[in-house]
N, C-alpha and C positions, 0 to 999 in steps of 0.2 A: 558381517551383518550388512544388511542393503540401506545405505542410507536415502531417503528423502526430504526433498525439502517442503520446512513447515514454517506458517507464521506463527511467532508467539507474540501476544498480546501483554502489552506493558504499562504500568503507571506511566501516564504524560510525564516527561520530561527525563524519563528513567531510561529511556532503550541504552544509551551508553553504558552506563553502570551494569545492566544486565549482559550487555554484551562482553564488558570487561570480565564480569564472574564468571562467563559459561568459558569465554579464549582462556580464562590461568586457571581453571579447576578441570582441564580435561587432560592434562600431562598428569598433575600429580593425583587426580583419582582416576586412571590410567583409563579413559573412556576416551579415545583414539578409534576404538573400534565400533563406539555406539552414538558419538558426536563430533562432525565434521566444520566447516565456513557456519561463521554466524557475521550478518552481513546487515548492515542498516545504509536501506538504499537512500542516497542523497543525488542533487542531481544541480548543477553548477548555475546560479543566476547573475545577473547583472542587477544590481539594487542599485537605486538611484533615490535618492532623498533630498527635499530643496534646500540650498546653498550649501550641499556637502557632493565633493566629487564621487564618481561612480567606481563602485568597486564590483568585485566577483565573491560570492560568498558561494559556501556549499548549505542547501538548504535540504531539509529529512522530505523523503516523497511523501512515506507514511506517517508519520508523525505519531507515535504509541504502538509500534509491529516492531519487531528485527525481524530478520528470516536465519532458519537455520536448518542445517543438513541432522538429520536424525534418524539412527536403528530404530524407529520408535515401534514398530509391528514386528513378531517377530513369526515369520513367513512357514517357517518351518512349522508351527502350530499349526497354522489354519487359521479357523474359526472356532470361537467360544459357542457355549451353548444355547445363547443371544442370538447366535451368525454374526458376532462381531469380530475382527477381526482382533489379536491374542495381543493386546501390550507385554513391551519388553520390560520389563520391572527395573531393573536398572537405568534406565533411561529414565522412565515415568519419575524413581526416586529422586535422579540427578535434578528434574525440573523442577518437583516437588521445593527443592532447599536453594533453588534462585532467587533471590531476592527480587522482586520485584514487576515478576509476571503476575497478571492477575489472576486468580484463582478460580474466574469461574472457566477459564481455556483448559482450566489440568481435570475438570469435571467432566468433558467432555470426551469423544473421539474425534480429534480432529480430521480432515482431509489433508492429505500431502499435494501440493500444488502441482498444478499439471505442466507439463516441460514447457508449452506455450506458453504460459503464465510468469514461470522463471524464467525464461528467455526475455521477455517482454518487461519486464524489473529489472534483469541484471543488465541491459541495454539502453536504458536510462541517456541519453544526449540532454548535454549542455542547453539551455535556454537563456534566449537575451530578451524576456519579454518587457523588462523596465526599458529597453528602447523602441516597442512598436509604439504605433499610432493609438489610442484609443476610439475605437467606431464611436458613431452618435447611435445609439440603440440604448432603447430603455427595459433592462428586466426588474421580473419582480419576484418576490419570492411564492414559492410552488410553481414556477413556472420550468417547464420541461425543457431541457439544452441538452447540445451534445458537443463535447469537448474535441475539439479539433487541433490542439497543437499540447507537447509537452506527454510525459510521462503514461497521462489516462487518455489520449488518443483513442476515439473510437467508441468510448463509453458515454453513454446518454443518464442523468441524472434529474433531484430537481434542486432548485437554487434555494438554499435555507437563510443563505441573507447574504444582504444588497450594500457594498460601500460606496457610492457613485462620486465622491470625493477623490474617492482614490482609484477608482476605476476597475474593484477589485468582486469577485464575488465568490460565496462560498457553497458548493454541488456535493449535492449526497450521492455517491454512486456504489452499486452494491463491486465491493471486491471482497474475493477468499469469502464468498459465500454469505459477510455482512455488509451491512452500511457504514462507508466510511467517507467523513468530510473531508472533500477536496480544495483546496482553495485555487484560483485562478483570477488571470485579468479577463477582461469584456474583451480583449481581439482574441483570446482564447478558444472560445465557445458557439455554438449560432443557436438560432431556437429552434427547435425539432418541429411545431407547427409550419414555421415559414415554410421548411422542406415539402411537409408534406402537402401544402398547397398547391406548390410550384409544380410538385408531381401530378395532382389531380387537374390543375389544369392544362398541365402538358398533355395528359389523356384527352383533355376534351377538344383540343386543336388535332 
C-alpha cells in the first residue's frame, strides 16, 4: 500500500499520547502495511528566563498536529462516485479508535502533504532566538508580517497578539491548507508593508 504523509489534528496538549497509541497499536493490529513514522515536529531553543541560567529545551513547531505516514487512499479503486478518491477502511477504522484526534479531520478528505512541505518540517534547524537582539519596532495586531527566520521561514501572516514585554508575538499563517498560530520573537518577522514601499520606491528612482 503507498503510504503518504498526513497531518492529524489533536487535543492541545495530547499529540504525545496520540503518537504513543498509533507507534504500539500498529505491531499488534498488524498495520505495518497501512501505518508508517508518526512524527511530532519539535525544533531546539535556547530559553532564557531572568535570574535563571539558559538552557536548551526541545519546543513542538506545531503544537496540536503530529504527522503521520498513511495507506490512507487506496489507489487501486480510483475514484468513488463523488470523484473522490476511495478510503482505505482499515486505516480510516484504525484512526477512528485513536484517542484523541479530533473528530471533525476523520469527517473530512484530507490532503497528503506535498514532498516540499515534508521536506520543509522534517528539516526543522535548531534556533537560538532567546539570544538575538530585540529590534525597536512597534507591531500591532492585524498587522501583516512575514517570518523571516525559524521553522515558518518565508510565510507571510497576520499578528493576532502583541507581548512587547517579552518581545514575543503571535502570526496566523495558513499551513496544510488552515490557520495555524505561530508564535515568534520581533527579530523574527519584518512587516510586509515596509517591503513593499521600499520596492515601490525603488521603481520610482
Amino acid at each position: 500500500m503507498k503510504k503518504e504523509w498526513f497531518v492529524l489534528q489533536t487535543l492541545t496538549g495530547q499529540e504525545n499520547k496520540v503518537q504513543t497509541n498509533i507507534k504500539c497499536r500498529i505491531g499488534p493490529e498488524q498495520m505495518g502495511d497501512y501505518v508508517g513514522q508518526c512524527i511530532i515536529p519539535t525544533e531546539e531553543v535556547i530559553e532564557s528566563r531572568p535570574g535563571k541560567k539558559k538552557r536548551k529545551v526541545n519546543k513542538k513547531v506545531f503544537p496540536g498536529y503530529v504527522l503521520v505516514e498513511l495507506a490512507l487512499y487506496d489507489e487501486a479503486a480510483g475514484l468513488d462516485k463523488d470523484g473522490k478518491r476511495v478510503v482505505v477502511e482499515r486505516t480510516w477504522q484504525f484512526l477512528r479508535e485513536t484517542p484523541g484526534i479530533i473528530g471533525s479531520w476523520l469527517m473530512q478528505r484530507p490532503k497528503p502533504l506535498t514532498d516540499a512541505e515534508v521536506e520543509a518540517i522534517l528539516s526543522t534547524k535548531p534556533s537560538s532566538s532567546a539570544e538575538k537582539p530585540r529590534p525597536k519596532v512597534n507591531f500591532s495586531v492585524n498587522e501583516e508580517v512575514k517570518i523571516t527566520d525559524g521553522a515558518f521561514m518565508g510565510l507571510t501572516g497576520l499578528i493576532s497578539m502583541v507581548n512587547p514585554d517579552r518581545g514575543k508575538l503571535k502570526v496566523e499563517v495558513n499551513v496544510f491548507s488552515r490557520t495555524v498560530p505561530v508564535d515568534v520573537d520581533y527579530w523574527q518577522v519584518e512587516k510586509v508593508e515596509t517591503k513593499e514601499v521600499e520596492a515601490v520606491e525603488a521603481s520610482k528612482s
